[in-house]
FIVO-405743 format. One record per residue (C-alpha): residue in one letter; x, y, z. Coordinates in pm, whole numbers, plus 50000, padded with zeros to 5 digits. Layout:
BEGIN
@code: A&xx: X&yy: Y&zz: Z
...
This chain:
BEGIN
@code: X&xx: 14891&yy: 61336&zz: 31369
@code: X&xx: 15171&yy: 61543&zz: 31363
@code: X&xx: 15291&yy: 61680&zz: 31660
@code: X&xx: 15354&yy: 62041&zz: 31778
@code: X&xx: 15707&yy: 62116&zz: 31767
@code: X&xx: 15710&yy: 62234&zz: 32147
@code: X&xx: 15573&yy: 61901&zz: 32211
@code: X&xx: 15862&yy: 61772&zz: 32087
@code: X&xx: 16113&yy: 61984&zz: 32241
@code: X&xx: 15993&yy: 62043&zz: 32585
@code: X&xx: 15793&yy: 61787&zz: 32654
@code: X&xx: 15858&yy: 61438&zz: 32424
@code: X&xx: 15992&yy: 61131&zz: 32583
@code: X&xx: 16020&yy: 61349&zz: 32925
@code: X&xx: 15698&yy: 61192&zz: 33090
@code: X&xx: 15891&yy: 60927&zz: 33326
@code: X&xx: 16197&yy: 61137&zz: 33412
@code: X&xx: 16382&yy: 60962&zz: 33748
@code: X&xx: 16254&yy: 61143&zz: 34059
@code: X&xx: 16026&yy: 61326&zz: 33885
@code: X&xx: 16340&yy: 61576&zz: 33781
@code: X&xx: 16218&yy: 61819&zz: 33521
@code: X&xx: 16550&yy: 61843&zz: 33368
@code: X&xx: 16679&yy: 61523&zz: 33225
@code: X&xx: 16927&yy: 61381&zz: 33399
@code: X&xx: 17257&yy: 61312&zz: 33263
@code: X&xx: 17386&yy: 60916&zz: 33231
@code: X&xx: 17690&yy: 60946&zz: 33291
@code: X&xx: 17804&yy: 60552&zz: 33286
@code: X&xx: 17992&yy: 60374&zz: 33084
@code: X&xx: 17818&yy: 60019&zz: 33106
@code: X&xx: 17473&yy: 59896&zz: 33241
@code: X&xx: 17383&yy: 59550&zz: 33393
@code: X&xx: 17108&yy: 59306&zz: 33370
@code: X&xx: 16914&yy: 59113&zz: 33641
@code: X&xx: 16948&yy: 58752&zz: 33466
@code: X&xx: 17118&yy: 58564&zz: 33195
@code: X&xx: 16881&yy: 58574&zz: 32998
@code: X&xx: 16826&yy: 58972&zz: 33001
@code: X&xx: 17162&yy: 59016&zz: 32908
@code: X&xx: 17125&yy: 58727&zz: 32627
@code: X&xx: 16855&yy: 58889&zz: 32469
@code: X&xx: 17023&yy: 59250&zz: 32469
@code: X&xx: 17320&yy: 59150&zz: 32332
@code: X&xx: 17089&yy: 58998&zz: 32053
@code: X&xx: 16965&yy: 59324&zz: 31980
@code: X&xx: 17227&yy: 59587&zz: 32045
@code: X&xx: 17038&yy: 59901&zz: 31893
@code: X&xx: 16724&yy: 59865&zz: 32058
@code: X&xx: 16899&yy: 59805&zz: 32421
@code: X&xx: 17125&yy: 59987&zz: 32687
@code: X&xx: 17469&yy: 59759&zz: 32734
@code: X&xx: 17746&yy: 60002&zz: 32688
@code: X&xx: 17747&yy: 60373&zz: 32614
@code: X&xx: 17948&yy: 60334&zz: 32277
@code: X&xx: 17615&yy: 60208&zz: 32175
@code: X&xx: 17312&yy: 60356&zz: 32317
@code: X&xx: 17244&yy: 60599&zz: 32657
@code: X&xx: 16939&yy: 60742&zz: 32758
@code: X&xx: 17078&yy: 61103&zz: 32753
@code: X&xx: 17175&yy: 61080&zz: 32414
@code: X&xx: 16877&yy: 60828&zz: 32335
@code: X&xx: 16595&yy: 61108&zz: 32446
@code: X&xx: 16806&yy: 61383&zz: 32229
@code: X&xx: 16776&yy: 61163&zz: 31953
@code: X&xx: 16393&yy: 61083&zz: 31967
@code: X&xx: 16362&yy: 61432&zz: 31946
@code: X&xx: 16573&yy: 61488&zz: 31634
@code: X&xx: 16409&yy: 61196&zz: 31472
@code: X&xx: 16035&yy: 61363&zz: 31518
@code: X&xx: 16182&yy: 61700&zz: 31427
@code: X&xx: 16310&yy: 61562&zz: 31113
@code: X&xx: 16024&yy: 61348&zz: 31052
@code: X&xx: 16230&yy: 61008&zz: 31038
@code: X&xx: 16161&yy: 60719&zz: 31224
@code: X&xx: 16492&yy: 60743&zz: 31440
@code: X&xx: 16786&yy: 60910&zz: 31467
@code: X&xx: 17184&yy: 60835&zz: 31585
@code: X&xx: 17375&yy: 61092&zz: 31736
@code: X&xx: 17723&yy: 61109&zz: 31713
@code: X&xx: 18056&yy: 61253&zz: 31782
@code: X&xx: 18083&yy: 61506&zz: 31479
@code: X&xx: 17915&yy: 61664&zz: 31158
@code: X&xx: 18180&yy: 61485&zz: 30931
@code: X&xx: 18133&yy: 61181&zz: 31156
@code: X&xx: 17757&yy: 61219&zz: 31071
@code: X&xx: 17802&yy: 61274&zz: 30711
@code: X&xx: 18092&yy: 60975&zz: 30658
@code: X&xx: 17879&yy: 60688&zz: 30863
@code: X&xx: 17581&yy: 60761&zz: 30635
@code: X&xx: 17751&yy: 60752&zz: 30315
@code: X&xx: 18006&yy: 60455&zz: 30415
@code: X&xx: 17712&yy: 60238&zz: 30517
@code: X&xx: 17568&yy: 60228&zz: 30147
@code: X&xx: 17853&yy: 60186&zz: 29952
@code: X&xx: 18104&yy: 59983&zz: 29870
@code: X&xx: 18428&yy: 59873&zz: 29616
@code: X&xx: 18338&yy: 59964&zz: 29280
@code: X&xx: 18029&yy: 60194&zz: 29340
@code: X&xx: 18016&yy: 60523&zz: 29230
@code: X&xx: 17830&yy: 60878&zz: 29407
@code: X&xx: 17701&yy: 61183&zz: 29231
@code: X&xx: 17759&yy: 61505&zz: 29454
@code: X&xx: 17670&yy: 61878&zz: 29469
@code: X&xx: 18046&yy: 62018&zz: 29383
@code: X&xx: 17974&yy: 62323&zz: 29674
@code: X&xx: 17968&yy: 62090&zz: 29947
@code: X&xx: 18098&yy: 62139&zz: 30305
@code: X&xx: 18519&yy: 62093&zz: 30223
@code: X&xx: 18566&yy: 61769&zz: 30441
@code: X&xx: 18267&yy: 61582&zz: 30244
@code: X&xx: 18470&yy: 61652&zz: 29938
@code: X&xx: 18758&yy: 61513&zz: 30093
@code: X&xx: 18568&yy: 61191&zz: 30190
@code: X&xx: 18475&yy: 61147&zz: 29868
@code: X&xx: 18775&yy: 61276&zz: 29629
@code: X&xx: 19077&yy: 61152&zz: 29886
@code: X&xx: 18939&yy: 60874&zz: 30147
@code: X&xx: 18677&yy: 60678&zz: 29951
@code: X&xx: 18899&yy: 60690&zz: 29606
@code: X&xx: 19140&yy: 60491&zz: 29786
@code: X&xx: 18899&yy: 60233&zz: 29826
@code: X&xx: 18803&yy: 60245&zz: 29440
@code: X&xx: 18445&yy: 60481&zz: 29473
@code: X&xx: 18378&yy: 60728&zz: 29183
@code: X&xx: 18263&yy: 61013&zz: 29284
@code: X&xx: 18144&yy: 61254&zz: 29041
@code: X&xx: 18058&yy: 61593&zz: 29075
@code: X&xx: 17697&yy: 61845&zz: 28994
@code: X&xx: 17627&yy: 62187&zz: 28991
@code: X&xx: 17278&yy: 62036&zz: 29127
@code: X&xx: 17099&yy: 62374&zz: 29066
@code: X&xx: 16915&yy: 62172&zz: 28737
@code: X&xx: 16784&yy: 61799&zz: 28890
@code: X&xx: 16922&yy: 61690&zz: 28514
@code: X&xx: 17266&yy: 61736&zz: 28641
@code: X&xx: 17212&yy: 61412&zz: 28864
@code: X&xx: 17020&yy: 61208&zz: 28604
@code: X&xx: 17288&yy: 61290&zz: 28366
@code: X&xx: 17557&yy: 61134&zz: 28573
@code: X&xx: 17391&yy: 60863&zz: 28698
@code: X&xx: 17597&yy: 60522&zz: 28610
@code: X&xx: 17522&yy: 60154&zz: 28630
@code: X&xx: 17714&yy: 60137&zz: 28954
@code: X&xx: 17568&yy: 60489&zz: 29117
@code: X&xx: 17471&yy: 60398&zz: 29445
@code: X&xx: 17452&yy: 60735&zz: 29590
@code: X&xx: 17309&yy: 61057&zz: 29576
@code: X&xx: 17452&yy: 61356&zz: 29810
@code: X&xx: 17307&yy: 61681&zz: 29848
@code: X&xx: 17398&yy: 61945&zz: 30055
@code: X&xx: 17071&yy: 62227&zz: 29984
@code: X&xx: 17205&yy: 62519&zz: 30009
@code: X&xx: 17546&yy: 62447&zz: 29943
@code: X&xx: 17862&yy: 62600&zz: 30133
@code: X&xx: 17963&yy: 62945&zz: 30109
@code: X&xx: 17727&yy: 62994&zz: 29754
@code: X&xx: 17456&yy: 62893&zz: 29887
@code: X&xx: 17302&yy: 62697&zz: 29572
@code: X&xx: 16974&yy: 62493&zz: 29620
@code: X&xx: 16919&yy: 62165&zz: 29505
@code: X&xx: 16494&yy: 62059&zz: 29417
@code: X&xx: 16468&yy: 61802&zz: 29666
@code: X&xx: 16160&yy: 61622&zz: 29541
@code: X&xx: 16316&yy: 61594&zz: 29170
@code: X&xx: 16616&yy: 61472&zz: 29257
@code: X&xx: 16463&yy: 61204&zz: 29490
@code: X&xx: 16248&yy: 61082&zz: 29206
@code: X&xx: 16528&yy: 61068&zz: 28978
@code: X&xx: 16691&yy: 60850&zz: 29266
@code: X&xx: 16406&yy: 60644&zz: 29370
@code: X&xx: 16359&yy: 60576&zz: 28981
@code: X&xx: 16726&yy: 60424&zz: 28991
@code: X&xx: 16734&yy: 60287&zz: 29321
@code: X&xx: 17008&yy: 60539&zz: 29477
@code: X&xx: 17028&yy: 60612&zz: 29764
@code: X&xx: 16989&yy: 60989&zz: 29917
@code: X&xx: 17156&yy: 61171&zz: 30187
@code: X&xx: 17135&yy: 61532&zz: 30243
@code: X&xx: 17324&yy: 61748&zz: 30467
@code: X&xx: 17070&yy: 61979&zz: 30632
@code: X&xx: 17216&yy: 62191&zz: 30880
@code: X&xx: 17161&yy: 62519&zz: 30728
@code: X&xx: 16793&yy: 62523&zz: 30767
@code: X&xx: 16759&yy: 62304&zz: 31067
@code: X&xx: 16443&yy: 62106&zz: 31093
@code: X&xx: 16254&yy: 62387&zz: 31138
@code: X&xx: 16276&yy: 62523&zz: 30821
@code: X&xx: 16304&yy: 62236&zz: 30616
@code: X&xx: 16228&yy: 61831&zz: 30601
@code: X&xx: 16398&yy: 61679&zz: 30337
@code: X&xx: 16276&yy: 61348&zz: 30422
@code: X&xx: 15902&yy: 61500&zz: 30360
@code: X&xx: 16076&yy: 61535&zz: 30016
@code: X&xx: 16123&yy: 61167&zz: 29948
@code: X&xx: 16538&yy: 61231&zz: 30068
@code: X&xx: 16662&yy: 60910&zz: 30292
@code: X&xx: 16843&yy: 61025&zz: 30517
@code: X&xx: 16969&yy: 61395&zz: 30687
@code: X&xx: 17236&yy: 61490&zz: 30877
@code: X&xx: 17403&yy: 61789&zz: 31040
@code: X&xx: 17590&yy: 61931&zz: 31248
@code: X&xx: 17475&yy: 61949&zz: 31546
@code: X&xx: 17734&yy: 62184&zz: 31646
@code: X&xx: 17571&yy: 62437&zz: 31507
@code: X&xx: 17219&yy: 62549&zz: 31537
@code: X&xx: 17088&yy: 62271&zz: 31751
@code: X&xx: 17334&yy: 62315&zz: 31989
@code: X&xx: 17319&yy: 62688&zz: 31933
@code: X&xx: 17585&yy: 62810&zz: 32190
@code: X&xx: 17906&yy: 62716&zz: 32049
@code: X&xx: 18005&yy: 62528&zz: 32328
@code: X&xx: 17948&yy: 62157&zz: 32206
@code: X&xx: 18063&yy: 61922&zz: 31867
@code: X&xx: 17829&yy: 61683&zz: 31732
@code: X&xx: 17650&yy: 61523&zz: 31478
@code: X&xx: 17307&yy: 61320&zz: 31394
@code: X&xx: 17201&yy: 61080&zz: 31108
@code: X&xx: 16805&yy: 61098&zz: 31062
@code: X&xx: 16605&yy: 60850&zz: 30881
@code: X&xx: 16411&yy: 60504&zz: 30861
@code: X&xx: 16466&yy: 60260&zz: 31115
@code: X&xx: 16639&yy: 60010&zz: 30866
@code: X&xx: 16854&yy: 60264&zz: 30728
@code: X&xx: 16999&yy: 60393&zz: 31079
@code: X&xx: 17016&yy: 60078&zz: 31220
@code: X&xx: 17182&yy: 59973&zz: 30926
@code: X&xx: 17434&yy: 60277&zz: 30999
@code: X&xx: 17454&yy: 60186&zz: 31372
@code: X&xx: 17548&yy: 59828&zz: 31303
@code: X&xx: 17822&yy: 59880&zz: 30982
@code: X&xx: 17955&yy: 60213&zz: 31103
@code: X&xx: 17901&yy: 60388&zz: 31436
@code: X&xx: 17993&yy: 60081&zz: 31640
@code: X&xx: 18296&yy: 60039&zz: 31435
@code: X&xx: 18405&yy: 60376&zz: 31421
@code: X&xx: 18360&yy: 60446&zz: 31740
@code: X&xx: 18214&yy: 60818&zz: 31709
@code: X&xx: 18052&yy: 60806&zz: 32062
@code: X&xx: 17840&yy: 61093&zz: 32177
@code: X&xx: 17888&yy: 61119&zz: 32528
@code: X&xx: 17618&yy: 61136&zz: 32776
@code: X&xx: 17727&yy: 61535&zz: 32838
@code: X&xx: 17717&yy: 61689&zz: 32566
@code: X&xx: 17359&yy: 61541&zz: 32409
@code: X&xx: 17271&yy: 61691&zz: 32774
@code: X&xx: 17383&yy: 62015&zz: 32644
@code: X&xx: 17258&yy: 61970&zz: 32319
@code: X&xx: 16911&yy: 61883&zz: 32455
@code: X&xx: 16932&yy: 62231&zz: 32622
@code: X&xx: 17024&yy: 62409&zz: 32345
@code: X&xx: 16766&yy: 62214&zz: 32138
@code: X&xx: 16463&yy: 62391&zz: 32390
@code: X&xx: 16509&yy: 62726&zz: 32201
@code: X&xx: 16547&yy: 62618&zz: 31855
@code: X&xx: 16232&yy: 62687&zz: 31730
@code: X&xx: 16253&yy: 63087&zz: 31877
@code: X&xx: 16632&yy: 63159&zz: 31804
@code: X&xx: 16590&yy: 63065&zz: 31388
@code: X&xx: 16347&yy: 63334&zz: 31334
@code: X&xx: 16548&yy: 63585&zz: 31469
@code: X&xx: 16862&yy: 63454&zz: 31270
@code: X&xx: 16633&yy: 63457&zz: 30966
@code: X&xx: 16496&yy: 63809&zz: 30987
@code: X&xx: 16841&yy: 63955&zz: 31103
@code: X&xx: 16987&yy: 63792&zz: 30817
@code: X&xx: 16749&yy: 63968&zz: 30576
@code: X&xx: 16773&yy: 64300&zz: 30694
@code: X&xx: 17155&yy: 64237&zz: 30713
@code: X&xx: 17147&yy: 64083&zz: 30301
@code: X&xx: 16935&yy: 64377&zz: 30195
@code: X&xx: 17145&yy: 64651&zz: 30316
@code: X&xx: 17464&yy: 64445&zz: 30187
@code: X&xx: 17266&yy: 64412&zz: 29842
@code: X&xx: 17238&yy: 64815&zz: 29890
@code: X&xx: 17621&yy: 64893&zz: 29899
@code: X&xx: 17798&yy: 65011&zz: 29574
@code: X&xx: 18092&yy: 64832&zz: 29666
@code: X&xx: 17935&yy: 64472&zz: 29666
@code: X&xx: 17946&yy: 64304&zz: 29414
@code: X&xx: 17634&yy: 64015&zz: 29475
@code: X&xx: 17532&yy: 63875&zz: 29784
@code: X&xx: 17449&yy: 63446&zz: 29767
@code: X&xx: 17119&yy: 63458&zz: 30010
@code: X&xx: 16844&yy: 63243&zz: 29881
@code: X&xx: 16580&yy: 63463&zz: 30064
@code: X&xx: 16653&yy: 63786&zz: 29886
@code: X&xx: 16383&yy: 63853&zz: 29580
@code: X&xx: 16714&yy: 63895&zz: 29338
@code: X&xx: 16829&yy: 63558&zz: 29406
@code: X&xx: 16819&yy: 63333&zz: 29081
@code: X&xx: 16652&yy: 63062&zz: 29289
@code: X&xx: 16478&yy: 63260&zz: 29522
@code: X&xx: 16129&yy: 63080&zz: 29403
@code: X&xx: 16250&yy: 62730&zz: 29482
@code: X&xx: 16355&yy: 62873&zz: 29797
@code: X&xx: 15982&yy: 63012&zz: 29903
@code: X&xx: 15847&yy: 62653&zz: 29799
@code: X&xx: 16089&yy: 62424&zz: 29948
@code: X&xx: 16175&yy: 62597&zz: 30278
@code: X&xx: 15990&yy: 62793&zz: 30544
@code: X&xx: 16279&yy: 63025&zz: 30599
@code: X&xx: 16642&yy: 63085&zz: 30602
@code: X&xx: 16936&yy: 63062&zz: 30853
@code: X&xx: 17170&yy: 63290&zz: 30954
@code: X&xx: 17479&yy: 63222&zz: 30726
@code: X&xx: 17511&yy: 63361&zz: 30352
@code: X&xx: 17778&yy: 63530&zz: 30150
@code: X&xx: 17899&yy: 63839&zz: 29979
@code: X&xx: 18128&yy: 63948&zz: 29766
@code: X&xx: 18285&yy: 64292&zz: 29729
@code: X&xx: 18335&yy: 64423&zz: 29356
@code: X&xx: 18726&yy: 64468&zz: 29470
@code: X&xx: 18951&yy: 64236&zz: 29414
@code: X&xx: 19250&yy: 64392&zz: 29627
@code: X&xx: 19371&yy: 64147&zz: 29953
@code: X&xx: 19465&yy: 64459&zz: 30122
@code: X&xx: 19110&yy: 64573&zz: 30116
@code: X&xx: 18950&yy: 64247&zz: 30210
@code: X&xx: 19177&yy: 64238&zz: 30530
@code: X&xx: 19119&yy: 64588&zz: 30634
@code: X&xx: 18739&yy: 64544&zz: 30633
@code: X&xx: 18797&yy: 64200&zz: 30812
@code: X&xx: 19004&yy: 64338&zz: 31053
@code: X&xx: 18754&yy: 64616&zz: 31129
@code: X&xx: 18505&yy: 64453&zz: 31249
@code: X&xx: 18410&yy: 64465&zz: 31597
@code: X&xx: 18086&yy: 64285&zz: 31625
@code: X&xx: 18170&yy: 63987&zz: 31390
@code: X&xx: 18422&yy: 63777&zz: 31543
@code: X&xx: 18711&yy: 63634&zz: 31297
@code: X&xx: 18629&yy: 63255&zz: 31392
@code: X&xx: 18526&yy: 62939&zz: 31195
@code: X&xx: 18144&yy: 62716&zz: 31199
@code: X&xx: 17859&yy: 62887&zz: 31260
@code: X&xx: 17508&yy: 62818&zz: 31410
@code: X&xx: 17594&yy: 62987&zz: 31770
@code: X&xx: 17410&yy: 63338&zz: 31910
@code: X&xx: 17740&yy: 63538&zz: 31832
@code: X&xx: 17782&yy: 63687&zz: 31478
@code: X&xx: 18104&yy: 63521&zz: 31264
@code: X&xx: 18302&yy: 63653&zz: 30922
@code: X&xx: 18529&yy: 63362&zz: 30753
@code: X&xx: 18676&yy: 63581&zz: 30418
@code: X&xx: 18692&yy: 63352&zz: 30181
@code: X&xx: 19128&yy: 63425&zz: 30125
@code: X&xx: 19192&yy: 63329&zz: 30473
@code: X&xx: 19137&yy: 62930&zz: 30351
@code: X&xx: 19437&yy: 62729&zz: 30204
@code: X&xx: 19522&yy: 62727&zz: 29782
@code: X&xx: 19714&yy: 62548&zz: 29585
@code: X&xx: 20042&yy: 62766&zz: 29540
@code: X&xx: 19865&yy: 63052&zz: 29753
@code: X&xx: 19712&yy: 63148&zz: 29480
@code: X&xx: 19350&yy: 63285&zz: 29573
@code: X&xx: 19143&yy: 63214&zz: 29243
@code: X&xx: 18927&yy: 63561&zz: 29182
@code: X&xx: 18628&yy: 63469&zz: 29261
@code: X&xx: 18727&yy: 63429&zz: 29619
@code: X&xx: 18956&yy: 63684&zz: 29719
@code: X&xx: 18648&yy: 63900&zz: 29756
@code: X&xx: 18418&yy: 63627&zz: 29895
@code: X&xx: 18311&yy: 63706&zz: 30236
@code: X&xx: 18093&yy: 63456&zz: 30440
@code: X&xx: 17874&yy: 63566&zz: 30740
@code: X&xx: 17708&yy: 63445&zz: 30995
@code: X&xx: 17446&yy: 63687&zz: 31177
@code: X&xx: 17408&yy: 63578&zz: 31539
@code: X&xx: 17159&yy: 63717&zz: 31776
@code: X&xx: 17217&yy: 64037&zz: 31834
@code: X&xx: 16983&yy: 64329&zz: 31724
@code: X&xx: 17012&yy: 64386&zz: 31302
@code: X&xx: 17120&yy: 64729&zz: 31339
@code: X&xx: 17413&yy: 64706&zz: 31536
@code: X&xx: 17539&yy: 64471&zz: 31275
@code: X&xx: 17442&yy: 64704&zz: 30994
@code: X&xx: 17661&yy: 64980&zz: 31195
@code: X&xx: 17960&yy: 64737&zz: 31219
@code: X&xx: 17930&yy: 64661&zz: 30873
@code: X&xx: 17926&yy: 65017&zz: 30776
@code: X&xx: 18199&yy: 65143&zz: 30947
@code: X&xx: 18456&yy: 64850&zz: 30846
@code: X&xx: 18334&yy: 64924&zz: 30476
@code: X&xx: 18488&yy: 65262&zz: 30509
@code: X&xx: 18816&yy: 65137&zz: 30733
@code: X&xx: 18856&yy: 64944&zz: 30397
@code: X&xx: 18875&yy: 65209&zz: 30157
@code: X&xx: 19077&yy: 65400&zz: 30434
């Protein structure tokens, strides 16, 4: 039976808590002992299942990651240091000299790095999909694909992927899957559910939800992430220390009440975007306009907080007097916290410094927690300091 999400997040692996604390306490050790030879024989054996050094395992991060892992629906989960730490330990694991990836081209910029500058210089393929048709993957698929990654919806244009189809296509080939899931959070979507191997995020964002943490988790079977813990995290060293999965855990406690407001704000905030004569399109799967807005009713329960627009101008001047404007929406990278974020699209580095023309005018938002309206007034008013 599957359990009630406030199960999980208030009450899950918190039965035996020392002293009877009701807040979890934090571990803050680097190393733990054993009472015989033999204990400490046998744990070595087994490194992932036991408590030796905090590189490996701690029970602060250990509880934070049984939740995840029921959240996500996977049979464990391994916490670690980043969301590009999280994203390069589960595709390193699976491949190897020689092996080629298909990948959703929109994906978060530092995936594409792993796969177009680090893994190339270890001879991996990689070769990009629009992914909005599940015939993009089969299309690319080679004798030497090993793996499938997905990022649903992508970064900044917010393009879906069907999970289920593209996991058959994979299962059919045996490739392996990994999804980056951070935009919906487990509470609006499983991909694993979807026949997906493995998820990750960052945790940074809405997990932690108060921008005051970095972090990452790998979800999945028990072979796969121990796989992952024994090739990878131990190698690389991405510890998650005992502090911050405290912080995450309290973050984690309000997940399941601070989404919906990001989703509705973000609605309200899309549709009166949508409204404005001088935008050109806004990328929100949740609006009834959007091409895939179908796929995005069947395959998720709701949205986050993060989508793009783009203004029908295509003057810089413009795009920095609106951006400068704005008094609500703080100028500031990532996403995921309670505060409301713009990243304009220009402000990111080009070849040459030239701004191709589809994003001089791309704006990206993030709608926090604050009340729709206020945002909508914001909004409004550094519309008109822009045509000023």
């Amino acid at each position: 039976m599957e359990k009630d999400i406030t199960e999980i997040l208030h009450h899950m692996g918190e039965d035996a808590l020392p002293l009877n604390a009701v807040s979890p306490p934090i571990f803050q050790t680097s190393i733990f002992c054993f009472k015989s030879f033999d204990d400490f024989k046998g744990a070595l054996a087994d490194e992932p299942s036991h408590f030796i050094y905090s590189r490996g395992n701690n029970p602060t991060v250990n509880l934070l990651e049984e939740k995840i892992a029921a959240l996500e629906h996977g049979e464990r989960a391994k916490l670690v240091s980043s969301g590009v730490a999280a994203i390069s330990a589960a595709v390193m694991a699976f491949l190897k000299t020689g092996d080629h990836v298909v990948a959703v081209r929109d994906s978060y910029s530092w995936a594409k790095y792993l796969f177009t500058t680090y893994l190339a210089r270890f001879g991996i393929e990689t070769t990009y999909v629009d992914g909005t048709d599940p015939e993009d993957f089969e299309r690319a698929v080679k004798p030497n694909t090993k793996l499938f990654y997905l990022e649903s919806p992508t970064t900044f244009t917010f393009k879906l992927q069907n999970l289920s189809a593209v996991a058959q296509i994979a299962k059919k080939h045996g490739i392996k899957t990994v999804i980056d899931n951070t935009w919906c959070t487990p509470i609006f979507q499983n991909p694993i559910d979807c026949g997906i191997d493995l998820t990750v995020h960052s945790v940074t964002k809405y997990m932690g939800g108060n921008s005051d943490v970095v972090a990452g988790v790998i979800v999945g079977s028990d072979e796969d992430v121990k796989k992952i813990f024994e090739s990878e995290f131990q190698l690389h060293g991405t510890v998650p220390d005992p502090f911050m999965a405290w912080l995450v855990l309290r973050g984690l406690r309000t997940l399941h009440i601070r989404m919906p407001v990001h989703f509705e704000n973000a609605k309200k905030v899309a549709a009166y975007l949508q409204s404005r004569s001088e935008v050109e399109d806004v990328l929100y799967p949740f609006l009834p306009s959007y091409p895939q807005y179908d796929l995005a009713m069947k395959q998720m329960r709701g949205g986050a907080g993060l989508f793009s627009f783009r203004f029908k101008t295509r003057k810089l001047d413009e795009i920095r007097k609106f951006t400068d404007a704005l008094k609500m929406f703080k100028r500031a990278v990532s996403w995921g916290g309670y505060e409301s974020l713009v990243v304009p699209a220009a402000v990111s580095r080009y070849p040459n410094d030239v701004i191709p023309d589809d994003r001089i005018s791309l704006i990206r938002l993030h709608i926090g927690l604050e009340t729709a309206d206020s945002l909508i007034s914001d909004l409004d008013a550094a519309i008109a300091a822009m045509k000023s």
